[in-house]
C-alpha positions in Angstrom: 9.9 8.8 -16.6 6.7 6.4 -14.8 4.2 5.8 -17.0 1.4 8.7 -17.8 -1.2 6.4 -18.4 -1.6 3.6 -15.9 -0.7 0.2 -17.2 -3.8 -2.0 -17.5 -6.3 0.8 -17.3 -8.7 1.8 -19.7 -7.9 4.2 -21.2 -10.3 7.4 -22.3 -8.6 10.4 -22.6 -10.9 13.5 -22.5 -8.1 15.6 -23.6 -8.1 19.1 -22.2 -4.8 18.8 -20.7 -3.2 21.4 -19.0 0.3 21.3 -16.6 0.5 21.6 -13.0 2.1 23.9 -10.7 5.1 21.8 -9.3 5.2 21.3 -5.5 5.1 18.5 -3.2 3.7 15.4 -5.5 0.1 14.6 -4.2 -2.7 11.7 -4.5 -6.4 12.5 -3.3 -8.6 9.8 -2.4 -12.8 10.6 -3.3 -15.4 8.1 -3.4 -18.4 8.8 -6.2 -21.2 9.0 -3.3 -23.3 8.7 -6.0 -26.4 8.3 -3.9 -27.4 8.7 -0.1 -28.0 5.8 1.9 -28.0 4.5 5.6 -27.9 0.8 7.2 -31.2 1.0 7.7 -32.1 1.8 3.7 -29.0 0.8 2.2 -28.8 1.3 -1.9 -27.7 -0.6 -5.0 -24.3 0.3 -5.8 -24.1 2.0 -9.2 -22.4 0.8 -12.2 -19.1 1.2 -12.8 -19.9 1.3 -17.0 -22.5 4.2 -16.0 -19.7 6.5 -14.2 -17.4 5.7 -16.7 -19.7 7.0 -19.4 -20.7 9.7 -17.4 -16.9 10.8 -16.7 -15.7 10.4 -20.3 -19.0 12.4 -21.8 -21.3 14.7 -19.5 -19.1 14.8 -16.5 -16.1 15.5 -18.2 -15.6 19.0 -16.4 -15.4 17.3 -12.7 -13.6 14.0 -13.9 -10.8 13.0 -12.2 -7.8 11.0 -13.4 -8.7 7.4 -12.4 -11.9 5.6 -11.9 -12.0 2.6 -9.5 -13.9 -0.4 -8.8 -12.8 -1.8 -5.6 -14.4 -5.2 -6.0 -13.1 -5.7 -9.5 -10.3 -4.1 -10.0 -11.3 -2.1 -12.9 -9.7 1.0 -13.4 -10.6 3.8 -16.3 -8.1 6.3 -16.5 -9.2 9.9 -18.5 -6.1 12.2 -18.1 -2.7 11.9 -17.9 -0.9 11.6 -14.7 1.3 15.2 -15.2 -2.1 17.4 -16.1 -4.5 18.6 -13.6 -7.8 16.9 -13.4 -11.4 18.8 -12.3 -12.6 16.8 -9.2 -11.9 19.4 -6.7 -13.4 22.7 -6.3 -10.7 25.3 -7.0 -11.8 28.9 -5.5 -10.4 31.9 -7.2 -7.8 33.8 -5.5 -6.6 30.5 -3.3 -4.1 27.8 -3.7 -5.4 26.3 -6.8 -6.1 22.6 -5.9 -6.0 20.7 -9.0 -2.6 21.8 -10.0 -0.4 22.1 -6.5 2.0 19.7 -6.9 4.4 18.2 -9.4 1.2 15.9 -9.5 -2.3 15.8 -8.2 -3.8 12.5 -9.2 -7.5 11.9 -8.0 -8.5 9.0 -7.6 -12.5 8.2 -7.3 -13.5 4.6 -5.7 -16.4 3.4 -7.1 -18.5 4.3 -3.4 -21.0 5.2 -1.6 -22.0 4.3 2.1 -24.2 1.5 2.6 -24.2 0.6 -1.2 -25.7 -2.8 -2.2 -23.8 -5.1 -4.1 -25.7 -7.5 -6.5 -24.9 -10.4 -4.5 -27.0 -8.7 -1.9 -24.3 -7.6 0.6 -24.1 -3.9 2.0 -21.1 -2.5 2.4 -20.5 0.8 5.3 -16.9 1.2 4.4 -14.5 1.2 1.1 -12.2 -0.1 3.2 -14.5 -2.8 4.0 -14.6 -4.4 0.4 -12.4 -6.6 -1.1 -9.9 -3.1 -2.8 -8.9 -5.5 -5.7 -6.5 -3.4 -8.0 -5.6 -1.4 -5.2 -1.9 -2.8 -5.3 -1.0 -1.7 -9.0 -2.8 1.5 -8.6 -1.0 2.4 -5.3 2.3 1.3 -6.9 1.0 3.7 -10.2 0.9 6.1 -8.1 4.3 6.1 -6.1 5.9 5.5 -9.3 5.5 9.5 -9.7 6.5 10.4 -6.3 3.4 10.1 -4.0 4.6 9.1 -0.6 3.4 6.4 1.5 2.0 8.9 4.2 -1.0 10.9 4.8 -0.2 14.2 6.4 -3.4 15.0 7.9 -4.3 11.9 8.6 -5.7 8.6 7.3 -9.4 8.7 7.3 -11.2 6.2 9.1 -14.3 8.8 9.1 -16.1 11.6 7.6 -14.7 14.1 9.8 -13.0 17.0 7.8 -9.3 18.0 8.8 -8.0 20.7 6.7 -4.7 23.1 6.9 -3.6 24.7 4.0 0.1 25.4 5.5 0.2 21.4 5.6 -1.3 21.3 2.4 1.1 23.6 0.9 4.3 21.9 2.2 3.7 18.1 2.8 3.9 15.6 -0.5 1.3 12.3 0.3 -2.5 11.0 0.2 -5.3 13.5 1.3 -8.8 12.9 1.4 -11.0 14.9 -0.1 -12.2 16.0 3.5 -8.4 17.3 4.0 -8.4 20.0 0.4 -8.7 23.5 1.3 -11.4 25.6 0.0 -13.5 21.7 -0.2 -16.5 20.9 1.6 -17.0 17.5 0.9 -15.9 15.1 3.8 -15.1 12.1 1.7 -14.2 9.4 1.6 -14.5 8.0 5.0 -12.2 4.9 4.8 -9.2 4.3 2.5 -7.3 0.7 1.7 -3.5 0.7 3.6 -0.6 0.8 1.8 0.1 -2.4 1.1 3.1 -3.7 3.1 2.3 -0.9 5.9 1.0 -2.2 8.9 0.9 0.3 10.6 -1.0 2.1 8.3 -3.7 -0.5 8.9 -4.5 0.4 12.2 -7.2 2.5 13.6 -6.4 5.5 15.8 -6.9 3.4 18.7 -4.7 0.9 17.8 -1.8 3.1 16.7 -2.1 4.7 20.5 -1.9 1.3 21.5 1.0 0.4 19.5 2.8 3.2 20.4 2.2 2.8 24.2 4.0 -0.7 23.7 6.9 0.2 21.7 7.7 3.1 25.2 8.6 -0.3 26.4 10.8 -1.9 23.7 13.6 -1.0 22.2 13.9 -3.3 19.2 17.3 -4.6 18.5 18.8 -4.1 22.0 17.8 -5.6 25.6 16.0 -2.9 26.9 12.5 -4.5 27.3 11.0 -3.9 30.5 8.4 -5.7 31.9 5.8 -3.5 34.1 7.1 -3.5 37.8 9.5 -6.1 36.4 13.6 -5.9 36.5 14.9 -5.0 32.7 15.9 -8.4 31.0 19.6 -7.1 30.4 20.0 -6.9 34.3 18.0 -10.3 34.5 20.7 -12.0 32.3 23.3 -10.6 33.5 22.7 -12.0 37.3 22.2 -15.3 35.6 25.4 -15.9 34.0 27.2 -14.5 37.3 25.1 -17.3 39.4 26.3 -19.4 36.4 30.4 -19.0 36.6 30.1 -18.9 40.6 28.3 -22.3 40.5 30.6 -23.5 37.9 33.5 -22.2 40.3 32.6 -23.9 43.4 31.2 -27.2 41.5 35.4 -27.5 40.5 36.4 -26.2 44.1 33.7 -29.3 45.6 35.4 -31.5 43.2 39.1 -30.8 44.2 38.0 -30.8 48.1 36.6 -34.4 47.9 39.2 -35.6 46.4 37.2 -38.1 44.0 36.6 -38.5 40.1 33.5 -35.8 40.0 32.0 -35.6 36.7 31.9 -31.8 36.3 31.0 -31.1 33.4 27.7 -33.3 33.8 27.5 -31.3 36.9 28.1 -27.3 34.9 25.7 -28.8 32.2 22.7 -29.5 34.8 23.3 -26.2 36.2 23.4 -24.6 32.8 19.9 -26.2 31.8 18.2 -25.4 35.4 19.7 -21.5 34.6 17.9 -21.2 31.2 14.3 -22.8 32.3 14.9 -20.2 35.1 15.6 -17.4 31.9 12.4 -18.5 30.0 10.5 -18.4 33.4 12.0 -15.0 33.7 10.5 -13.6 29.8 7.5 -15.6 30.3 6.8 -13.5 33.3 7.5 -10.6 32.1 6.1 -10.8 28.2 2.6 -12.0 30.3 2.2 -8.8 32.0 1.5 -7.0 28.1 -2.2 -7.5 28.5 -2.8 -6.4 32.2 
């Protein structure tokens, strides 16, 4: 069984414990959004000793499992990983958010928009700082099944996407701004898995990526060049101009009756073929950017 307490967290257990309702194993990303500000009246980030005092003692009815401090690495932990925490609103009568899955661990960054660290530095994005400890508390958190995926999406804004039928169904990371019966729209960015480089994209770039991989089939020679000939087809005519040269170079040699060098000869041919080959993918690899 993984661990229920996250090794190298702190650890401040709240107690009231309480099981949750099975289902696809889930991970929700919040920041704290402690306090409003903009790039043009940016904040001072707070503490990371004053949430964690606030979560263990006066905000222990809306703590969630893991505190988070992106540019430390600090991580406070307050409830086991198999109970439900509070951190999500949970309307009556619904799908009760805090307990559908085998587990629901929130997470909160220690984040707000345009926060000011004490260095002086504002920072618009979580993504944006340096996400030490993000590692061992992604790897925490697949250790009890949380997928590598985010079914509605990975936020790279405050936009809200929700679907309860996804909800329902799909194990992975949701924002805050993808929880049914939620209103808040956090957390606006989230670290990639690590190892996923894909994951690391924006929505641009994943269109981008994808547009590029219509042309290449990995593993075979199916890359096709725009308005080029496939490669396969490229190669192919090669190595038949290749064993007709080679053919008539002996054929030349028997005909003159002389002491022709021909393998000098195939080997001269041979190198003028491949600088034609590289020509040939140079060509074709150059016309990616048009």
């Amino acid at each position: 069984m993984p661990d229920l307490w996250m090794p190298g967290a702190e650890r401040l257990d709240i107690g009231d414990h309480a099981p949750t309702d099975g289902g696809p194993a889930k991970a929700i990303a919040h920041i704290t959004w402690d306090r409003n500000a903009t790039a043009a009246k940016p904040a001072d980030l707070v503490s990371f000793a004053s949430l964690r005092s606030y979560f263990s003692g006066s905000g222990k009815a809306v703590a969630p499992h893991l505190l988070w401090d992106p540019w430390t690495g600090r991580i406070a932990q307050f409830v086991p990983a198999n109970s439900r925490s509070k951190s999500l609103v949970d309307a009556s009568g619904g799908t009760r958010t805090n307990r559908a899955g085998s587990v629901v661990i929130q997470i909160e960054a220690l984040f707000f928009p345009y926060c000011r660290t004490p260095d002086g530095k504002v920072w618009p994005k979580l993504a944006d700082t340096p996400c030490k400890g993000w590692d061992e508390l992604h790897a925490w958190v697949k250790s009890w099944g949380v997928p590598d995926v985010w079914p509605m999406g990975r936020p790279f804004d405050f936009t809200a996407h929700r679907s309860e039928a996804i909800w329902e169904k799909a194990a992975g990371w949701y924002a805050h701004a993808h929880v049914p019966e939620n209103d808040h729209q956090d957390p606006g960015s989230w670290p990639a898995f690590p190892s996923n480089v894909e994951d690391d994209m924006t929505p641009e770039q994943a269109q981008e990526l994808k547009e590029i991989r219509s042309l290449v089939q990995f593993g075979t020679w199916g890359y096709k060049g725009r308005g080029k000939q496939d490669a396969w087809a490229i190669l192919n005519n090669l190595n038949t101009q290749l064993t007709a040269q080679t053919a008539a170079i002996k054929a030349l040699a028997g005909q003159l009756g002389k002491d022709v060098d021909t393998a000098t000869v195939v080997a001269a041919v041979q190198t003028a073929i491949a600088e034609a080959v590289v020509k040939v993918d140079v060509d074709i690899t150059g016309t990616q950017g048009a």
